[in-house]
PASEBA-1860 file (N, C-alpha, C; in nm, 3 decimals):
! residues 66
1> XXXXXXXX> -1.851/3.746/-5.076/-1.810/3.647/-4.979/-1.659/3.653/-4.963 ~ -1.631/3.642/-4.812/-1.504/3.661/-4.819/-1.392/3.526/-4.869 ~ -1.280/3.559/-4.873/-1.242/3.389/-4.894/-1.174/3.358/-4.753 ~ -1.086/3.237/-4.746/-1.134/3.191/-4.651/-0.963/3.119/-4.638 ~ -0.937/3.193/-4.475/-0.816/3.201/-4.414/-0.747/3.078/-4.457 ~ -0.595/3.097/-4.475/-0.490/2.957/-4.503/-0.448/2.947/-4.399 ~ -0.442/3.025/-4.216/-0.379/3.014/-4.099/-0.475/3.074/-4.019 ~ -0.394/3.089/-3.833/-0.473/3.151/-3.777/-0.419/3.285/-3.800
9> XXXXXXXX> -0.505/3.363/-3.711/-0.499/3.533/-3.740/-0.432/3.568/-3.595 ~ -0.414/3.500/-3.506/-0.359/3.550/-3.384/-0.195/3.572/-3.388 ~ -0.143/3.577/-3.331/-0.016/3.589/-3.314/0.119/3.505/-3.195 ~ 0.193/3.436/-3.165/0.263/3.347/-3.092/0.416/3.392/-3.055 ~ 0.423/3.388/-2.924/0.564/3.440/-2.848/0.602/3.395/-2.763 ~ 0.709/3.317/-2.730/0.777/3.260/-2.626/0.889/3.267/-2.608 ~ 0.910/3.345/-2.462/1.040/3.361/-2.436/1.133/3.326/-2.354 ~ 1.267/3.255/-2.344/1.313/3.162/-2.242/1.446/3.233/-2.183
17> XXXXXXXX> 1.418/3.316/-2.069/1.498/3.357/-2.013/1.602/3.307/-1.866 ~ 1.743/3.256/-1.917/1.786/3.193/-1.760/1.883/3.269/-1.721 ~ 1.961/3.277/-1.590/2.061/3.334/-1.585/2.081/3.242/-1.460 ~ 2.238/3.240/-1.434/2.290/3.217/-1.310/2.445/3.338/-1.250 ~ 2.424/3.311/-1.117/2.562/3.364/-1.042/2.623/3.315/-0.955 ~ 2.755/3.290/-0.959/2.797/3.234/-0.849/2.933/3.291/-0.786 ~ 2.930/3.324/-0.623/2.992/3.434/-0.597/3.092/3.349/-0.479 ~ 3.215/3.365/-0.484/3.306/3.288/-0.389/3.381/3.399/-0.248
25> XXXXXXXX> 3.389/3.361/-0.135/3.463/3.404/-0.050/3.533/3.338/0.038 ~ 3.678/3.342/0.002/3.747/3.232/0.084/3.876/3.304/0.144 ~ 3.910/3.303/0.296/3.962/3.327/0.376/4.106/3.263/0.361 ~ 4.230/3.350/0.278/4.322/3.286/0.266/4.451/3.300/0.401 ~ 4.350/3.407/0.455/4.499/3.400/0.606/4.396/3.516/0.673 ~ 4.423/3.541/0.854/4.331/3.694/0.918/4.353/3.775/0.854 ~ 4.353/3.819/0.766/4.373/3.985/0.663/4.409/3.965/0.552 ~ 4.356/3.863/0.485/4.358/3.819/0.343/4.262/3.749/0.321
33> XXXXXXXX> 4.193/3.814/0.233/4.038/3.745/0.182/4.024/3.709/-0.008 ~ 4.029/3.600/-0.011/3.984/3.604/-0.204/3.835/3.605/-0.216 ~ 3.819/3.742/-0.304/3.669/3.692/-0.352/3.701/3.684/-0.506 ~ 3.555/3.634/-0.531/3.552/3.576/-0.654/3.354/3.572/-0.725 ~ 3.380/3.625/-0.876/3.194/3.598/-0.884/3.243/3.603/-1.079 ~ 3.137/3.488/-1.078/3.116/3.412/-1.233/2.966/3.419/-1.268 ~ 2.951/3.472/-1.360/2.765/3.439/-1.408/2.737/3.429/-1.560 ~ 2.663/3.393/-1.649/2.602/3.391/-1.732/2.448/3.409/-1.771
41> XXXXXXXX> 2.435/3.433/-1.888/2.255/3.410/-1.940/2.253/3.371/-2.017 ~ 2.148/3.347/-2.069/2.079/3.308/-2.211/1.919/3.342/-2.213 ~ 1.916/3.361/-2.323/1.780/3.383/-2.408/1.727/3.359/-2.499 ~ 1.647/3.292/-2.489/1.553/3.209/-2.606/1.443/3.283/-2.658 ~ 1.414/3.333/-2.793/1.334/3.376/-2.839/1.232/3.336/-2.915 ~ 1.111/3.266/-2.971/1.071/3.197/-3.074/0.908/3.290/-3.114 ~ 0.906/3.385/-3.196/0.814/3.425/-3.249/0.715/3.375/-3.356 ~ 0.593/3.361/-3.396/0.508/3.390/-3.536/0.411/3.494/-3.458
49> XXXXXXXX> 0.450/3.565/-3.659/0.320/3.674/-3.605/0.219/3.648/-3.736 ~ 0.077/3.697/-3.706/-0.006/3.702/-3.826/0.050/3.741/-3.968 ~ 0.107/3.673/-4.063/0.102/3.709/-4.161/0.086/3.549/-4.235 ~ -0.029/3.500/-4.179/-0.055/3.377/-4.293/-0.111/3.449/-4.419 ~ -0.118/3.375/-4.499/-0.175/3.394/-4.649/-0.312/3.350/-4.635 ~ -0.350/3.433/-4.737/-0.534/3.405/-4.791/-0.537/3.355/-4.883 ~ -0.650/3.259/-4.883/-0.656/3.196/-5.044/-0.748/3.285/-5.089 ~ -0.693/3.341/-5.203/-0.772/3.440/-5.299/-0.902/3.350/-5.415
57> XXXXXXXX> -0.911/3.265/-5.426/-0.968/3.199/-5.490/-1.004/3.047/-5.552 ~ -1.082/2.993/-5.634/-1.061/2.812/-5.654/-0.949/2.764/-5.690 ~ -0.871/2.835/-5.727/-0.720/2.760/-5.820/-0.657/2.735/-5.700 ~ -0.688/2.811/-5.554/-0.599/2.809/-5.446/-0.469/2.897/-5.421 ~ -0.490/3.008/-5.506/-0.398/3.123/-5.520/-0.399/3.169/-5.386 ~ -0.280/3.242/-5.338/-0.299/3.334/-5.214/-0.234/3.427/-5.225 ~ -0.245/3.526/-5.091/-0.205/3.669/-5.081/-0.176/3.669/-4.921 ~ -0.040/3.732/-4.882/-0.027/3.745/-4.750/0.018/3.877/-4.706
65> XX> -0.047/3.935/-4.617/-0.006/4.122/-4.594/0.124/4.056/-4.488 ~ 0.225/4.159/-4.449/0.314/4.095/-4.317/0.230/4.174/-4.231
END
């Protein structure tokens, strides 16, 4: 008999990706132009993967492979 899982066996991933840009053009005289461009990101990562533990037996011992 096998023993009997301490977690699930699947695996969990979520990922939070934003970015912005922001790009300027402003007309400082007929033949003079300012441009201008600003941006950032970020990224959010939050993983579990299967490596819960097994209870190996009654004492409640376990064993976990990664």
């Amino acid at each position: 008999m096998d023993a009997p899982c301490a977690g699930e066996t699947w695996e969990y991933s979520d990922i939070d990706d934003r970015g912005g840009l922001l790009r300027l053009k402003y007309d400082l005289a007929d033949h003079v132009t300012l441009f201008g461009n600003v941006g950032g990101g970020l990224t959010g990562v939050e993983r579990s993967f299967a490596s819960a533990p097994t209870i190996t037996n009654g004492r409640g011992d376990t064993s976990a492979t990664p």
